[in-house]
C-alpha positions in Angstrom: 96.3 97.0 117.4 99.1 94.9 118.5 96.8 91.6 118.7 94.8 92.2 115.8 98.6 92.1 114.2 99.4 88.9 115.9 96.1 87.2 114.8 96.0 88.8 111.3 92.3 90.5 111.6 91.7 92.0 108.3 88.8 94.5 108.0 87.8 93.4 104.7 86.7 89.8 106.1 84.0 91.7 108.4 82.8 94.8 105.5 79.2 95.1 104.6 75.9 97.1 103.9 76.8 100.2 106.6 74.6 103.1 107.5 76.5 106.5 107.1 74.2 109.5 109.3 75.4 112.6 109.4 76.1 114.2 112.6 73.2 116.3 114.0 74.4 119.9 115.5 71.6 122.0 114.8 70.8 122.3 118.6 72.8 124.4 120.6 73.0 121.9 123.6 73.0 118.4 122.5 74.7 116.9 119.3 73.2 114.0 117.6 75.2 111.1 116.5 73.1 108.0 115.1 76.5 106.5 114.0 77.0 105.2 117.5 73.5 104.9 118.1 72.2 100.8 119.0 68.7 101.4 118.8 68.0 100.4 122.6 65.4 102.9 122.6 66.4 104.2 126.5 66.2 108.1 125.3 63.1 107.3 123.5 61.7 106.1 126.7 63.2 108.4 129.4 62.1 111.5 127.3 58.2 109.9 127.0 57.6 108.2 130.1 60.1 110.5 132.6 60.2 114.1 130.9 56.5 113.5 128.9 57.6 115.3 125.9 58.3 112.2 123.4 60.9 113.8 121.2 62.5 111.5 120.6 61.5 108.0 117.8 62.1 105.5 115.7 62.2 106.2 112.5 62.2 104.0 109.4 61.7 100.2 109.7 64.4 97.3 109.8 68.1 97.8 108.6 67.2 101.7 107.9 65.7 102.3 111.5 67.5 105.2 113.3 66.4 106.8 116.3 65.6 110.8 115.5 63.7 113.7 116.8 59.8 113.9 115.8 59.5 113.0 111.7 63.2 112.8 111.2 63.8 117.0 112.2 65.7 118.8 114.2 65.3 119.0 118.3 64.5 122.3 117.9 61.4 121.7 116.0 60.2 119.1 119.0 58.9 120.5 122.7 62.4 119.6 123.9 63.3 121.5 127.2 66.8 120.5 127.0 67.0 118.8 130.1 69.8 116.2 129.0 68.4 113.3 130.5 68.7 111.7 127.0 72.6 112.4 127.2 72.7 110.6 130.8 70.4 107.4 129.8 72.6 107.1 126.0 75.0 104.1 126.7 77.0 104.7 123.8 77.6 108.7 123.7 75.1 108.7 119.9 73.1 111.9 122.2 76.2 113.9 123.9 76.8 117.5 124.8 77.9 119.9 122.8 81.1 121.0 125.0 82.8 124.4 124.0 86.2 123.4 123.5 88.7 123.3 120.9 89.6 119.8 120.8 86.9 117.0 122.2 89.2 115.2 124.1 89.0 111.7 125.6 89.4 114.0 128.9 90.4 112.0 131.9 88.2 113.5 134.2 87.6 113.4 137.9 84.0 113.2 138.8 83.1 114.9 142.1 79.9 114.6 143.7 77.8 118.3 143.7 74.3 119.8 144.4 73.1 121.4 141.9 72.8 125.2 143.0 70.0 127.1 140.8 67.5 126.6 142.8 66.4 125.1 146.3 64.9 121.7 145.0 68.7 120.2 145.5 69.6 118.0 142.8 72.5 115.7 142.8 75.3 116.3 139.6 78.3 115.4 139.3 80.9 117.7 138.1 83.8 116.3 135.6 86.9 118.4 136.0 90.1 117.7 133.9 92.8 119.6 135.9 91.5 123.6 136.8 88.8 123.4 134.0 85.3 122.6 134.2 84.9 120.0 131.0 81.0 118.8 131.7 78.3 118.3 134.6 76.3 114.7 134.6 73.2 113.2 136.4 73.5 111.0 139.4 70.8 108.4 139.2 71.9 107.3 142.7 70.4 110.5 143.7 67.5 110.0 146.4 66.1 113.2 146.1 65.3 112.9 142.4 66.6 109.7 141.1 68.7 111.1 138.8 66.5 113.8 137.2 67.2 117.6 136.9 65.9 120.8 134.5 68.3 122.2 131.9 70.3 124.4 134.2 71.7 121.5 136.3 73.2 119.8 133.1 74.6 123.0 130.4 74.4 126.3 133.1 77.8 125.6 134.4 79.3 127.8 132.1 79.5 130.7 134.4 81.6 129.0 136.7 84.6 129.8 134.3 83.4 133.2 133.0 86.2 135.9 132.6 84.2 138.3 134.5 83.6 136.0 137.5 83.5 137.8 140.8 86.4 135.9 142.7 86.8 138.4 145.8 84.6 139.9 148.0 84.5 143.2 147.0 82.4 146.1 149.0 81.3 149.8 148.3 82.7 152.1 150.9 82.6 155.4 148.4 82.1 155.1 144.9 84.7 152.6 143.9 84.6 148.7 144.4 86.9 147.3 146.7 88.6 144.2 147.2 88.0 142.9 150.7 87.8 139.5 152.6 84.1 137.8 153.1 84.5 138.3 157.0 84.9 142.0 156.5 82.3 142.2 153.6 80.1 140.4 155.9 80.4 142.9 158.8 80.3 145.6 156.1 77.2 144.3 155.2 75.5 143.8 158.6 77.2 148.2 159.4 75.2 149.1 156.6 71.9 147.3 157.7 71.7 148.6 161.0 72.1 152.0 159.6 68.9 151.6 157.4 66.8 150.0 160.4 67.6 153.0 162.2 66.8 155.5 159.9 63.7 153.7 158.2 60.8 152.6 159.6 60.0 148.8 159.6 57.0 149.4 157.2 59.0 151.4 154.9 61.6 148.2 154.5 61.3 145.1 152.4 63.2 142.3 151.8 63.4 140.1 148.7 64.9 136.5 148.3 66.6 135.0 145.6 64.7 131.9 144.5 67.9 130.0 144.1 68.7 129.6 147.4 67.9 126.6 149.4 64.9 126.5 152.0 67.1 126.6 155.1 68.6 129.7 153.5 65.4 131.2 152.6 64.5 130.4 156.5 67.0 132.6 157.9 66.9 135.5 155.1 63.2 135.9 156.5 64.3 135.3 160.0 67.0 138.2 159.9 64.4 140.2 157.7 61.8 139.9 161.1 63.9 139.8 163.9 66.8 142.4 162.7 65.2 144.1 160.4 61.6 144.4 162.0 59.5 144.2 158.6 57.3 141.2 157.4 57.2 142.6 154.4 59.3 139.3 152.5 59.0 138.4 149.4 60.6 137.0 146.2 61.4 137.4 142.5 60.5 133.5 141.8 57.9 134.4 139.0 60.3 136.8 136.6 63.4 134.7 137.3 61.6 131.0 136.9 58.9 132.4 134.7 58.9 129.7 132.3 59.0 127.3 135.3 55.9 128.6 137.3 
């Protein structure tokens, strides 16, 4: 502001013909703004030749061209699976996340370097913090597990992280009341407990079922403790209700 003072810049000597779009919210996840947008065609691309959906293209011809979901609509009308990979190839913010806050910042964040802990497949993000709060997640195309690509829940399921209802303490049953504990004792709580039931059950009457979120080392010793402590090979896991539209 101070130099374009100094060197008299006047707006009016650079005014013409300007697009006006309106801002796109209609999806729940990603906001739409073709204001910003330079027409370098990278979401196009990344959602056609990476994700194979195409929901993304160019619309009109010349001066009028904007970049929009299929025939000018809304994402929801397209086979989006809201992956945000469009939000992480954008140079200029036109596709961003919709971010649940009351004012949209600039935030000076800090970026720190996470997995990705839905499931086992161990995607790279990197988690933007601005103080104690949680403002966004974003794909790491330095990644050399996945270059940089991830599903839905790596990008916009951070959410419960900040939930009031978040369990923040190990807590154990004893009687019929939740208590507060440490992890060591809930731990040993935990291991009381299941030598009680491998005593009074037999090993075929005992099964033990794996979250599909956890990561294949952990899955490896849930199955090792499930045959060696718990003397059953009856394992299994919940992947095809809890990933159904996945599988």
């Amino acid at each position: 502001r101070r130099y374009a003072s100094e060197y008299r810049v006047e707006l009016k000597s650079f005014l013409g013909e300007a697009n006006q779009h309106e801002v796109d919210r209609t999806h729940p996840l990603i906001e739409l703004d073709a204001n910003k947008c330079i027409l370098c065609g990278r979401c196009v691309r990344m959602c056609a030749e990476v994700v194979g959906i195409a929901a993304y293209g160019f619309v009109n011809r010349g001066f009028s061209t904007v970049v929009k979901p299929e025939l000018g609509g809304s994402l929801l009308d397209t086979d989006c699976v809201s992956c945000g990979l469009c939000v992480g190839t954008c140079p200029t913010g036109a596709i961003a996340q919709t971010l649940p806050l009351a004012k949209p910042g600039p935030w000076a964040t800090t970026a720190v370097p996470s997995i990705c802990h839905y499931c086992g497949v161990g995607c790279e993000i990197e988690l933007h913090a601005y103080g104690d709060s949680l403002i966004k997640t974003a794909r790491r195309e330095d990644s050399p597990v996945t270059l940089g690509g991830h599903c839905r829940r790596g990008l916009f399921g951070f959410e419960p992280v900040q939930a009031p209802d978040r369990l923040l303490t190990a807590k154990i049953r004893p009687g019929r009341e939740l208590q507060d504990t440490t992890l060591d004792d809930a731990i040993g709580y935990a291991g009381m407990r299941l030598k009680e039931l491998a005593k009074r059950y037999a090993p075929e009457e005992i099964a033990v079922f794996v979250s599909p979120r956890l990561t294949n080392e952990e899955i490896y010793l849930a199955q090792k403790l499930a045959r060696v402590a718990l003397r059953t090979h009856q394992v299994g896991s919940f992947a095809n209700l809890v990933n159904r539209e996945l599988a």
